[in-house]
C-alpha positions in Angstrom: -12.9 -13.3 20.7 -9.1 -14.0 20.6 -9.3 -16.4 17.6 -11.7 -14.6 16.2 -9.3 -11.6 15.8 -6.4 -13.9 15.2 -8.5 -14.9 12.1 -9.4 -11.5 11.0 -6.1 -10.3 11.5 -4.9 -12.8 9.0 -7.4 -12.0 6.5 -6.5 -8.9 6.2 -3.3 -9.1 6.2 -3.0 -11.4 3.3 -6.1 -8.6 1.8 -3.1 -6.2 1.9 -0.3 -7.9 0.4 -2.3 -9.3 -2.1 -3.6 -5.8 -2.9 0.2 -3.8 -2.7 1.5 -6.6 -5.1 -1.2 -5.7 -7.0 -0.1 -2.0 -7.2 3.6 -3.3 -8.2 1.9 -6.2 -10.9 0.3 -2.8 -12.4 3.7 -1.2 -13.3 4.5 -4.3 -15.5 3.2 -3.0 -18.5 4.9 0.5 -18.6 8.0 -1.1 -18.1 7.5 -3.6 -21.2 6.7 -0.9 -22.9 10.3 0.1 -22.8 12.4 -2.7 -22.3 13.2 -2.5 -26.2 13.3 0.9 -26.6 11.9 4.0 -25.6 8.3 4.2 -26.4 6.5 7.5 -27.8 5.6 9.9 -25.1 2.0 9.9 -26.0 2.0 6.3 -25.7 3.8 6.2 -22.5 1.5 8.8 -21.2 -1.5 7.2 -22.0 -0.6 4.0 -20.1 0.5 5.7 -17.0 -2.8 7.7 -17.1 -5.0 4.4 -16.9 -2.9 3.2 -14.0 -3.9 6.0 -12.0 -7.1 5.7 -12.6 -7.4 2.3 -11.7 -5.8 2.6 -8.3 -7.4 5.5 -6.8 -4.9 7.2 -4.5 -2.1 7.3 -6.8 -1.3 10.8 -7.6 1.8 10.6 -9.9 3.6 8.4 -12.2 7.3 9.1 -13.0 9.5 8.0 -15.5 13.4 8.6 -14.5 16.0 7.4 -16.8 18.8 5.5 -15.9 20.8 8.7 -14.5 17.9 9.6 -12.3 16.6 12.2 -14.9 12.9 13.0 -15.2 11.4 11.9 -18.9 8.0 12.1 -18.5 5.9 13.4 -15.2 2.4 12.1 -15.5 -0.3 13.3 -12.0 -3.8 12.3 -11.2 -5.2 15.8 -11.7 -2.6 16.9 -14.8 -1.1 19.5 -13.0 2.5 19.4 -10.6 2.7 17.9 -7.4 4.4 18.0 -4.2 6.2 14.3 -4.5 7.7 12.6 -1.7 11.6 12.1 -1.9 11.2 15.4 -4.4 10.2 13.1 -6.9 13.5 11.4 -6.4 13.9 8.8 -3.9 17.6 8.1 -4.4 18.4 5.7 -1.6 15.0 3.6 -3.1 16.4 3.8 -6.4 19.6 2.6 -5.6 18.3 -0.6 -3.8 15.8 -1.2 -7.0 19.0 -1.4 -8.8 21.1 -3.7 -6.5 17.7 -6.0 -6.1 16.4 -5.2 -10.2 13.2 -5.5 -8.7 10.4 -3.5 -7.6 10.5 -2.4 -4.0 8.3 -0.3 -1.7 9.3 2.9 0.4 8.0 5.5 2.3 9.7 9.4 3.0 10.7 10.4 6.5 8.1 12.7 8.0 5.5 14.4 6.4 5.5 15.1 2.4 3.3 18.2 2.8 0.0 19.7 3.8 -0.5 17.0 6.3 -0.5 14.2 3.8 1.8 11.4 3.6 2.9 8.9 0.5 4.4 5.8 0.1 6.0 4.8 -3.1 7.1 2.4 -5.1 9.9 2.2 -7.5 10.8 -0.1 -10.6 13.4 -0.6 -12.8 13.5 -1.3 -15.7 16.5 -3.6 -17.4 17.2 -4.3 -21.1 19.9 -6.8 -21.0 21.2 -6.7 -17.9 21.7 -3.2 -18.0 19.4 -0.5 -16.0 17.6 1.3 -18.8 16.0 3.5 -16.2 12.6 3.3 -13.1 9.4 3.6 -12.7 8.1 5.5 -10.0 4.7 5.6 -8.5 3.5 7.7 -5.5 0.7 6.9 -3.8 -1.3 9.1 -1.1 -1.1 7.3 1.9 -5.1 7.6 2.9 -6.3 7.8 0.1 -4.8 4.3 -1.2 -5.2 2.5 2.1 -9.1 3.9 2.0 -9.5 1.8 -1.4 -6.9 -1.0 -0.8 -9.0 -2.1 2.3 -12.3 -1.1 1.6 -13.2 -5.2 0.9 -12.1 -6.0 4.2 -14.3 -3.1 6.3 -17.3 -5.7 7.0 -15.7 -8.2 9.2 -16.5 -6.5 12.5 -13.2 -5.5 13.0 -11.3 -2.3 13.3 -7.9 -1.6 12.3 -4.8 0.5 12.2 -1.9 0.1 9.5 1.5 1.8 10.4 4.7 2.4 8.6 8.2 2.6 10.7 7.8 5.9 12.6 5.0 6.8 10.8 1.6 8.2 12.4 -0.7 5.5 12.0 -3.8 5.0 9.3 -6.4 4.5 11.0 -10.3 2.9 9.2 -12.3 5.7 9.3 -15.6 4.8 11.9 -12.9 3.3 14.2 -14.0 2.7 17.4 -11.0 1.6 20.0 -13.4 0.5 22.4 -12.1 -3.4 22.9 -8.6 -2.4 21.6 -6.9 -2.8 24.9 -8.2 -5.8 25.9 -8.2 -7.7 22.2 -5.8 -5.7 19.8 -3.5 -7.8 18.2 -0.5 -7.1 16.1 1.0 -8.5 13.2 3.7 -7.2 10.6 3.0 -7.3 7.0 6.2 -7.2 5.1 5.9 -5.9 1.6 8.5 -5.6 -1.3 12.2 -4.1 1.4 8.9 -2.1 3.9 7.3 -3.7 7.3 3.8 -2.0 7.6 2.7 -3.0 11.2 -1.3 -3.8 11.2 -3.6 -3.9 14.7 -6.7 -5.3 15.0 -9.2 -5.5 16.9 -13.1 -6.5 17.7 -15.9 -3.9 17.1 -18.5 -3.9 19.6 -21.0 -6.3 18.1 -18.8 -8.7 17.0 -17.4 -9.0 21.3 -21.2 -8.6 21.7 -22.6 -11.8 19.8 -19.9 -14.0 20.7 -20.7 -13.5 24.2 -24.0 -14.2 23.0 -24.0 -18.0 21.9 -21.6 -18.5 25.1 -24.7 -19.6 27.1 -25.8 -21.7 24.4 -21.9 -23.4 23.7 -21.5 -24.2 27.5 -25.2 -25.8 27.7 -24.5 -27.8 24.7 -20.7 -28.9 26.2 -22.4 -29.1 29.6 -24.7 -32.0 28.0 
């Protein structure tokens, strides 16, 4: 049961990195699209619209010039919302800038209503010099509900964390066998450590203690 969880832990793991950097890979375009020079709103708008709809749980795409100003403000449902950082994570923004890479982030506490966000920023350089950032946020939930559904039919529940952050939890959890087979591991993502636990579901602790019998008969002859 241990290596099995050891081995599902892994999986997923690499299922989530794989699927943040994805998130991050997805702001490439916008950026190009301004390396050069500013591109027409319309255009701009248009892009940032079909990233959010291709990663359900972002809510908002920002563009910020290179002062920190708000250009263009594009949301999932077309109206304003309640952004972590106040649509301005400034401490994020400056690391994007020391790095000039994308980086991942999350706001102290609770954004509002409950919900929570994590976000990403990325700037965006013309040569050598910051011509402004990109700047997704992503409900936490909602994202994680879509980033791991692939991975829900191992047998294995989960929890992913954030530093001081309530934990996500996969919805149907059962902590039955978390005690006694939970195991941790850290998933560092783009400057953020998300902590992950696993653990066994029920039938998965039942049928290997199935073919135990079976294993010790066979090693026994």
């Amino acid at each position: 049961v241990q290596q099995a969880t050891k081995r599902a832990a892994e999986a997923i793991r690499i299922d989530l990195i794989n699927d943040l950097e994805w998130q991050i890979i997805g702001l490439d375009r916008l950026a190009m699209l301004w390396e050069a020079a500013d591109p027409a709103q319309p255009l701009w708008t248009k892009n940032a619209e079909l990233y959010i709809q291709h990663r359900p749980g972002c809510v908002a795409v920002e563009w910020l010039t290179s002062n920190g100003d708000k250009r263009v403000l594009v949301t999932a449902d077309g109206k304003e919302q309640a952004l972590a950082f106040g649509g301005f994570p400034k401490e994020l923004i400056a690391d994007v800038t020391r790095s000039k890479s994308a980086m991942v982030s999350a706001p102290p506490g609770e954004w509002s209503s409950g919900g929570r966000q994590w976000v990403i920023a990325y700037p965006v350089f013309a040569r050598s010099r910051a011509r402004g950032y990109i700047v997704a946020f992503f409900d936490l939930e909602k994202s994680l509900n879509y980033i791991l559904g692939d991975v829900r039919d191992l047998g294995f529940s989960f929890g992913v964390s954030l530093p001081d952050k309530p934990e996500y939890v996969l919805p149907g959890t059962n902590r039955k066998h978390e005690q006694d087979w939970g195991m941790e591991v850290d998933v560092l993502v783009r400057g953020m450590t998300w902590h992950l636990r696993v653990w066994p579901k029920a039938e998965v602790v039942n049928e290997i203690r199935s073919i135990l019998p079976e294993l010790i008969l066979a090693g026994g002859c």
